[in-house]
C-alpha positions as CSV (number, residue, x, y, z in Angstrom):
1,X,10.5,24.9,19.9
2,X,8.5,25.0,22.9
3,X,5.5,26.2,21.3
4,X,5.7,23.6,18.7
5,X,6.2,20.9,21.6
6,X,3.0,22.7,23.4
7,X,0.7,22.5,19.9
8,X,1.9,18.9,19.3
9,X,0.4,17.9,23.1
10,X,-2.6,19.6,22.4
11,X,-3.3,17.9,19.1
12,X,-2.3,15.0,20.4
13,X,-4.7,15.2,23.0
14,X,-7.8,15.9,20.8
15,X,-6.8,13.2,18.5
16,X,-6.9,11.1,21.0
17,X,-10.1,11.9,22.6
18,X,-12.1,11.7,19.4
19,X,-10.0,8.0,18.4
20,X,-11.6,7.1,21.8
21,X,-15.2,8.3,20.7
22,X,-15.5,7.6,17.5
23,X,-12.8,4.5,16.9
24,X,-10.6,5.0,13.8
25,X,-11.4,7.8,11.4
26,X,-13.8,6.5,8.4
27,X,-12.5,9.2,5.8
28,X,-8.5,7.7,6.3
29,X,-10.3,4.2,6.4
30,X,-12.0,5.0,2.8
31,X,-8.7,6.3,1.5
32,X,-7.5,2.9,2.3
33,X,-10.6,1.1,0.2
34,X,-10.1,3.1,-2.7
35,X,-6.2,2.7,-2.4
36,X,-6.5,-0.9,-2.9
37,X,-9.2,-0.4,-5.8
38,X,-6.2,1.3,-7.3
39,X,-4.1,-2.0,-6.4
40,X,-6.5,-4.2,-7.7
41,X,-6.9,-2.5,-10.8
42,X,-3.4,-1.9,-11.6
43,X,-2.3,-5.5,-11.4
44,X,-6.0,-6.5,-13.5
45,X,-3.8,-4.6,-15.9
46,X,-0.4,-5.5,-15.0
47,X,-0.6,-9.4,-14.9
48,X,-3.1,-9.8,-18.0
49,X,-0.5,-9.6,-20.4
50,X,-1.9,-7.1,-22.6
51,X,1.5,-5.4,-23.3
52,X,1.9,-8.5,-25.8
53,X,-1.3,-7.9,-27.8
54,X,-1.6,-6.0,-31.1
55,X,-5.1,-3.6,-30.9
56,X,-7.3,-2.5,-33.3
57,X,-9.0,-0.4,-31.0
58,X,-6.4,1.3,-29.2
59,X,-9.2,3.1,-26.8
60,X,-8.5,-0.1,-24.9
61,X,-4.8,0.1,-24.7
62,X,-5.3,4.0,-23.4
63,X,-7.7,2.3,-20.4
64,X,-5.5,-0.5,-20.0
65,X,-2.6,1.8,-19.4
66,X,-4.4,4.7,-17.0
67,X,-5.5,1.4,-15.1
68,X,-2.0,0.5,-14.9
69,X,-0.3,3.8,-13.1
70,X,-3.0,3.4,-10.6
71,X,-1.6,1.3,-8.5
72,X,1.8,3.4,-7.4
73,X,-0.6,5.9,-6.6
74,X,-1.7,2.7,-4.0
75,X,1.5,2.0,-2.7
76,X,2.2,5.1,-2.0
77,X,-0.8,6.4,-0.3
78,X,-0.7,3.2,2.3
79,X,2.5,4.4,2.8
80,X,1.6,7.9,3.5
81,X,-1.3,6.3,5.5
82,X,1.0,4.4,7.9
83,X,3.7,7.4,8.3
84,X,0.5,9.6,9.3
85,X,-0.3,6.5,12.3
86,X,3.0,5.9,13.2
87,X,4.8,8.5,14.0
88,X,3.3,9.0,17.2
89,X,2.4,5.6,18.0
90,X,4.8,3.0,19.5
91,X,5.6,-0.3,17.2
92,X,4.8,-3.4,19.7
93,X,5.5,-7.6,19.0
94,X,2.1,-8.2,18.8
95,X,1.4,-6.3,15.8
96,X,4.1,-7.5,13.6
97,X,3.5,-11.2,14.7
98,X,0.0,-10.7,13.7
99,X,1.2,-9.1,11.0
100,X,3.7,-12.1,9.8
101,X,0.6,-14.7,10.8
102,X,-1.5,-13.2,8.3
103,X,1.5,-13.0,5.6
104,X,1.9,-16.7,6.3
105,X,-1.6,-18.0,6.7
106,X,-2.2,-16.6,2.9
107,X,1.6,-18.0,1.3
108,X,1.0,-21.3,2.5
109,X,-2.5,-21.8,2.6
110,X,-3.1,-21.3,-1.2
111,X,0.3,-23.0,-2.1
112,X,-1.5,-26.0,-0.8
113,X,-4.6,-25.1,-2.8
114,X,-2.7,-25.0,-5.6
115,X,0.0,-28.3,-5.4
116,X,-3.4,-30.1,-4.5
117,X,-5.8,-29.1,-6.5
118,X,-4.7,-26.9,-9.6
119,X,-1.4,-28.1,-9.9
120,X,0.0,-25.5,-12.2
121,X,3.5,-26.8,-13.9
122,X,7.2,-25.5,-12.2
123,X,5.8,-23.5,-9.8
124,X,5.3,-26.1,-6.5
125,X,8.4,-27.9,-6.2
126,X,10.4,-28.3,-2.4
127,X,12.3,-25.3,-3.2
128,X,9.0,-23.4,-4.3
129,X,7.2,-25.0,-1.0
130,X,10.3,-23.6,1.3
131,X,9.7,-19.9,0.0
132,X,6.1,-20.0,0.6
133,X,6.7,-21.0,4.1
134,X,9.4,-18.2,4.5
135,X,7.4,-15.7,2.6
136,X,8.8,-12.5,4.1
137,X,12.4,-13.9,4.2
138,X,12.0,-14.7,0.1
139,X,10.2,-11.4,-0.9
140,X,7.3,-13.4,-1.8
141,X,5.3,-10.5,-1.4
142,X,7.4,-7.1,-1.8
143,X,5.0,-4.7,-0.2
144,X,4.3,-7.0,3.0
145,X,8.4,-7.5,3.5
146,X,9.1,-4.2,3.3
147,X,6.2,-2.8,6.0
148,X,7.6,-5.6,8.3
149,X,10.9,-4.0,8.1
150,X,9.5,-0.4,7.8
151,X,7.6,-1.5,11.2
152,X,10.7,-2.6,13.0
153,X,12.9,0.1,12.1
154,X,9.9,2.7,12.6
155,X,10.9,3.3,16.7
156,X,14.5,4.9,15.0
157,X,12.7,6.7,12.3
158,X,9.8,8.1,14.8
159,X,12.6,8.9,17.4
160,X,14.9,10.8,14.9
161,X,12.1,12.6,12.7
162,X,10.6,13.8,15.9
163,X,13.4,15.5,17.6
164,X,15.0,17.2,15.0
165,X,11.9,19.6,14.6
166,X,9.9,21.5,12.0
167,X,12.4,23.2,10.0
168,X,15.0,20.6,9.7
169,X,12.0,18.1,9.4
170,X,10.9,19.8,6.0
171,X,14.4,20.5,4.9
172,X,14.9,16.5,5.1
173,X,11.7,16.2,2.8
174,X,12.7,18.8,0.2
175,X,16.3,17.2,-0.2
176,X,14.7,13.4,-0.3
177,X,11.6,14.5,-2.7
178,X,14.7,16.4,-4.7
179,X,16.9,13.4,-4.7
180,X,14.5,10.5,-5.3
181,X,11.8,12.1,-6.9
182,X,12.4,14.8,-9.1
183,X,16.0,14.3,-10.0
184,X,14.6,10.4,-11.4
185,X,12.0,11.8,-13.2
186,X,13.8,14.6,-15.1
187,X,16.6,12.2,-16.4
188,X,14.7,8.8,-16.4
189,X,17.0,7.5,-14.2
190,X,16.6,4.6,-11.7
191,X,16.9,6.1,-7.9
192,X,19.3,5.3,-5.5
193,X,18.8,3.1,-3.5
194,X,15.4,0.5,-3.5
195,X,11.7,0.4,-2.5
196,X,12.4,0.7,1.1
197,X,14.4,3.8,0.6
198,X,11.4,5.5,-1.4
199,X,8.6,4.1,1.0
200,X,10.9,5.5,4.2
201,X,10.9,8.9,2.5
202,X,6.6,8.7,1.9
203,X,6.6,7.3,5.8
204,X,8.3,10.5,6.8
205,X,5.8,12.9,4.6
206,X,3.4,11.5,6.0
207,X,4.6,12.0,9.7
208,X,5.3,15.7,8.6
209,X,1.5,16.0,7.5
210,X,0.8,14.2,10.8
211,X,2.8,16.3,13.4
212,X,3.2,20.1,11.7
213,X,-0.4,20.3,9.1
214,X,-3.3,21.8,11.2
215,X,-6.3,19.1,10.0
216,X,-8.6,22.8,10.8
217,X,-6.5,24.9,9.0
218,X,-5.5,22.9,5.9
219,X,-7.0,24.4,2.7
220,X,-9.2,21.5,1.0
221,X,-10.6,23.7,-1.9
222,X,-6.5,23.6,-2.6
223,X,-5.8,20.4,-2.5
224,X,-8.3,19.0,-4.4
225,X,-7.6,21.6,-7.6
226,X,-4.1,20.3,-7.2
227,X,-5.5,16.7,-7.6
228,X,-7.5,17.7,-10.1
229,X,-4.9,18.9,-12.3
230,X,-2.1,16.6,-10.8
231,X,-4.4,13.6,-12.8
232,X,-5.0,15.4,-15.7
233,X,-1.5,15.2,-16.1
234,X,-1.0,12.1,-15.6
235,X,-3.7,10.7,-17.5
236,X,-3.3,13.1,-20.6
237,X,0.1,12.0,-20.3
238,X,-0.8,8.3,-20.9
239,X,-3.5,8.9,-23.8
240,X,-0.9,11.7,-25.8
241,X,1.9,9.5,-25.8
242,X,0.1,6.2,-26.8
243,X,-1.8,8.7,-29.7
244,X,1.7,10.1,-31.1
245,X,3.2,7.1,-31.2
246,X,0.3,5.4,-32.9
247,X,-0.5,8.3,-35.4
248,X,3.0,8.8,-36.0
249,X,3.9,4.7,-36.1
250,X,7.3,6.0,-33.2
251,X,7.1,2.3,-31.0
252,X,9.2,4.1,-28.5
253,X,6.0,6.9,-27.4
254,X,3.8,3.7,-26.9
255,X,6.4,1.7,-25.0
256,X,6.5,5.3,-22.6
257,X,3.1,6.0,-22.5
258,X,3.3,5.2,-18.6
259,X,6.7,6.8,-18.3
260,X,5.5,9.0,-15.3
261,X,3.7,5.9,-13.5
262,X,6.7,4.9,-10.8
263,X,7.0,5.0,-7.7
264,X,8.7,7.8,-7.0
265,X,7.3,9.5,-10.0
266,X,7.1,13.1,-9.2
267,X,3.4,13.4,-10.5
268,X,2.6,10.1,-8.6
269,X,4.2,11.2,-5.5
270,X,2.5,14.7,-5.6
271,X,-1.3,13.2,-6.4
272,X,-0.1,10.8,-3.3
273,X,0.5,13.5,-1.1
274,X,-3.3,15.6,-2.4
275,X,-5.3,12.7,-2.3
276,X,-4.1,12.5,1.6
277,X,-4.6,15.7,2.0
278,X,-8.5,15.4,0.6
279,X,-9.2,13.2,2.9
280,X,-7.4,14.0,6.1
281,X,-9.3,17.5,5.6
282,X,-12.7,16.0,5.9
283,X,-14.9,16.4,9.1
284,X,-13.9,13.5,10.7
285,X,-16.8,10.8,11.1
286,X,-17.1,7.2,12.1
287,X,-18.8,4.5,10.2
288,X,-18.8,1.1,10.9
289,X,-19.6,-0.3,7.3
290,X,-16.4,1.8,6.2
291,X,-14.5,0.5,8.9
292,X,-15.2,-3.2,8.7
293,X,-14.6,-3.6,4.5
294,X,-11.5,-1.4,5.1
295,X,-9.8,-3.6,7.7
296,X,-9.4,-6.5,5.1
297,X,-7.8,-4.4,2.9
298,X,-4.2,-5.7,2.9
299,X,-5.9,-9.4,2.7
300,X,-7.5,-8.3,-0.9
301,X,-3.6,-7.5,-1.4
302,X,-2.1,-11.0,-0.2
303,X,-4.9,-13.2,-1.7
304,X,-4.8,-11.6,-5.3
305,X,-1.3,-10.4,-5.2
306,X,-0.1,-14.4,-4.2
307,X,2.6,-15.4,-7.0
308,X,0.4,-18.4,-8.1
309,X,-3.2,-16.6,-7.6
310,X,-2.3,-13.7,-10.3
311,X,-0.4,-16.2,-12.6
312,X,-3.7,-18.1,-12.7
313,X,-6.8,-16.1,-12.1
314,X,-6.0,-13.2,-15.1
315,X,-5.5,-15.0,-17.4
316,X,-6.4,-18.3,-17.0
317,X,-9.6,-18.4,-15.0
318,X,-10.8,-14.5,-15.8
319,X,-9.4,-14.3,-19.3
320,X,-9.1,-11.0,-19.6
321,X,-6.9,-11.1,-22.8
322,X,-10.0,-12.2,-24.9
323,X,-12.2,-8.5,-24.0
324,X,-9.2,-6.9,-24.1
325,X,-9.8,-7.2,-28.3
326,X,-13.4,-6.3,-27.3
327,X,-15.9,-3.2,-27.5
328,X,-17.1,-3.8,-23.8
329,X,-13.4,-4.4,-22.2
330,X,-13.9,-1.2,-20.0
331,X,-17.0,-2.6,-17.9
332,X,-15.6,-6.3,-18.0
333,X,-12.5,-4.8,-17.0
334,X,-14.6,-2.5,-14.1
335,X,-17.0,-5.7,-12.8
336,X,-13.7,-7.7,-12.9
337,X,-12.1,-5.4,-10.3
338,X,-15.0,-4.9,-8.2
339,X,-15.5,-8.6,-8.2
340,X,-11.8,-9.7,-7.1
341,X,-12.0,-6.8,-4.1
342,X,-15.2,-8.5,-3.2
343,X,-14.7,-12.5,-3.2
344,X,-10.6,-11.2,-1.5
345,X,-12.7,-9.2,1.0
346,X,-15.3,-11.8,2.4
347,X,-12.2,-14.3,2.5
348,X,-9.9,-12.0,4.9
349,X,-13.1,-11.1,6.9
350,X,-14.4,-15.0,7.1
351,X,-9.8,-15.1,8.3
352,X,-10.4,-13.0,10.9
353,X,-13.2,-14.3,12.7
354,X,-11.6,-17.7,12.7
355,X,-8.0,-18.2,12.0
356,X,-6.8,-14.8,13.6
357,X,-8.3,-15.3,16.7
358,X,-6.3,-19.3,16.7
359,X,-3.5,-17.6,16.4
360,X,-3.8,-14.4,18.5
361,X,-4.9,-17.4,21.3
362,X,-1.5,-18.8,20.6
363,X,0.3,-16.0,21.1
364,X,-1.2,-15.3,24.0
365,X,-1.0,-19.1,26.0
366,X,2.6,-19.0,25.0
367,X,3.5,-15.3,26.1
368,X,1.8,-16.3,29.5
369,X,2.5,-19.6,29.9
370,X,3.3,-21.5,33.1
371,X,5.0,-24.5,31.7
372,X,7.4,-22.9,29.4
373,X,10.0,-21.1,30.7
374,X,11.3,-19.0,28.3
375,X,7.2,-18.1,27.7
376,X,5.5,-16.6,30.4
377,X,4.9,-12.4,29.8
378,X,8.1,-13.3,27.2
379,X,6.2,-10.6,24.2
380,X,6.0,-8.1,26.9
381,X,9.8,-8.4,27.8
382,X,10.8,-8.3,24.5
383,X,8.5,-5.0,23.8
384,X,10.3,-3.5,27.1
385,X,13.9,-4.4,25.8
386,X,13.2,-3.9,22.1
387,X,12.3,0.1,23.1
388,X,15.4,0.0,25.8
389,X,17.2,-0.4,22.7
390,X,15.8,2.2,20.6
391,X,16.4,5.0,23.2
């Protein structure tokens, strides 16, 4: 145990002196960009309504539907992503208040575009308006909820997963992965429990990978063959069952044709787990480009994931359902996706350099404010008591 406590320190140590040299490590921050690619493209395929149309060419259907499972492949890799951070880090006001500002700036900002301009019917009433001003409280946004409370319950998790030590650590991964992953898949039965359960259980994998994996000593060549066959099987999957059900005219092979696309999907979870491993394995380099497009990433996932942006914007505004009949669907479906990332990303960048710093600054005055009382270094105290009562 004390060995393990000795090789933690040291690691710690040399992660922390390159973080200090080179800033944030590019390869984790293009895992990121090509997580929310996945993101983007799954709910191009997801919100288009395609599901609903008849196909001559099924060729379509079969890209329709790999672009669908994508995006748990998204989810979960964040996931991984912020277990790998967090476990070691310290969870702090400031960075869930920024958090929350950025939630709210995007809910009410284009529910206002939308009841003023666009005006789409049913969907910007009072008791629309009061959701979109509560967004995290209402589940507006799923994934952003659940990271808010992953974030605040993450001083417990990090306290707990790093005492109980390597052995028992793994044991408590094998049983979870067992219970909510492999189990589910087998019988094709719903897990236990809901999203936050499953995203708790990647957030602790990817604390394991953080705290026990040697970066030096993990085998990439491994990995990536287990990547490489971990999507064949997924995508083979997709393409076989849509062909049997259409050669043999069975509805029920088409309707699972993305059967092995959840969350908690055992083939999802385990290309998850590679595709970390790919990239956490990689000499570790900085670039600034990288690092700038990938901090805007969960923006591109608030803007385009906003309950009145994807009602309108696939359908409506992009109309995807009219190439989904086409021959060139799979480019207008690939300029599509690059083009939403794009036009999301300069919006959260142009956000940051104006409206984040606003309310940063607010932050700020009131934390260290003179003329209100209950202000003045008030963040801070809270930090201080909110860790008092995690120990």
């Amino acid at each position: 145990m004390k060995e393990i406590q000795e090789n933690k320190k040291i690691l710690n140590k040399q992660a922390k002196k390159h973080n200090d040299r080179l800033g944030r490590n590019s390869n984790i921050e293009l895992f990121r960009i090509i997580l929310m690619f996945f993101i983007v493209a799954h709910h191009f395929s997801l919100h288009s309504g395609f599901s609903e149309i008849k196909l001559e060419n099924s060729l379509n259907k079969y890209i329709a539907d790999c672009l669908l499972v994508l995006g748990t492949i998204g989810i979960n890799g964040y996931i991984l992503i912020t277990g790998y951070y967090m476990i070691q880090s310290k969870m702090t006001v400031k960075k869930i208040l920024k958090l929350i500002g950025q939630v709210w700036f995007y809910s009410v900002s284009i529910f206002i575009i939308f009841a003023v301009f666009i005006r789409p019917e049913g969907s910007v009433g009072i008791k629309d308006m009061i959701k979109y001003v509560f967004p995290i409280l209402f589940y507006k946004y799923w994934f952003a909820t659940t990271y808010v409370i992953i974030l605040i319950l993450s001083p417990f998790i990090n306290e707990y997963l790093n005492s109980i030590g390597k052995k028992k650590f793994l044991k408590l991964i094998a049983t979870c992965l067992i219970m909510w992953c492999l189990i589910p898949t087998i019988i094709n039965a719903a897990f236990a429990g809901s999203r936050l359960v499953w995203c708790i259980v990647m957030y602790s994998v990817g604390g394991y990978i953080r705290l026990y994996c040697n970066v030096q000593q993990i085998n990439r060549k491994k990995h990536i063959l287990g990547l490489v066959f971990s999507g064949m099987a997924l995508f083979s999957s997709v393409i076989l069952l849509n062909f049997i059900g259409e050669t043999l005219k069975i509805e029920k092979f088409v309707v699972y044709s993305t059967y092995f696309s959840g969350y908690n999907n055992i083939i999802i979870a385990l290309i998850s787990i590679e595709l970390l491993f790919a990239f956490i394995s990689m000499k570790p380099k900085y670039n600034k480009i990288i690092n700038f497009i990938a901090g805007a990433t969960f923006g591109v996932y608030l803007i385009h994931e906003h309950e009145l942006v994807y009602q309108y914007l696939w359908v409506n505004f992009l109309k995807t359902p009219i190439y989904y009949q086409r021959n060139n669907f799979v480019l207008y479906a690939f300029i599509t996706i690059i083009l939403v990332y794009l036009v999301c990303t300069i919006i959260d960048l142009i956000r940051q350099y104006t409206i984040e710093p606003i309310w940063m600054g607010i932050i700020e005055r009131i934390e260290h404010s003179k003329y209100v009382p209950w202000g003045k270094n008030k963040i801070e105290k809270i930090e201080v008591l909110f860790q008092r009562f995690f120990e």
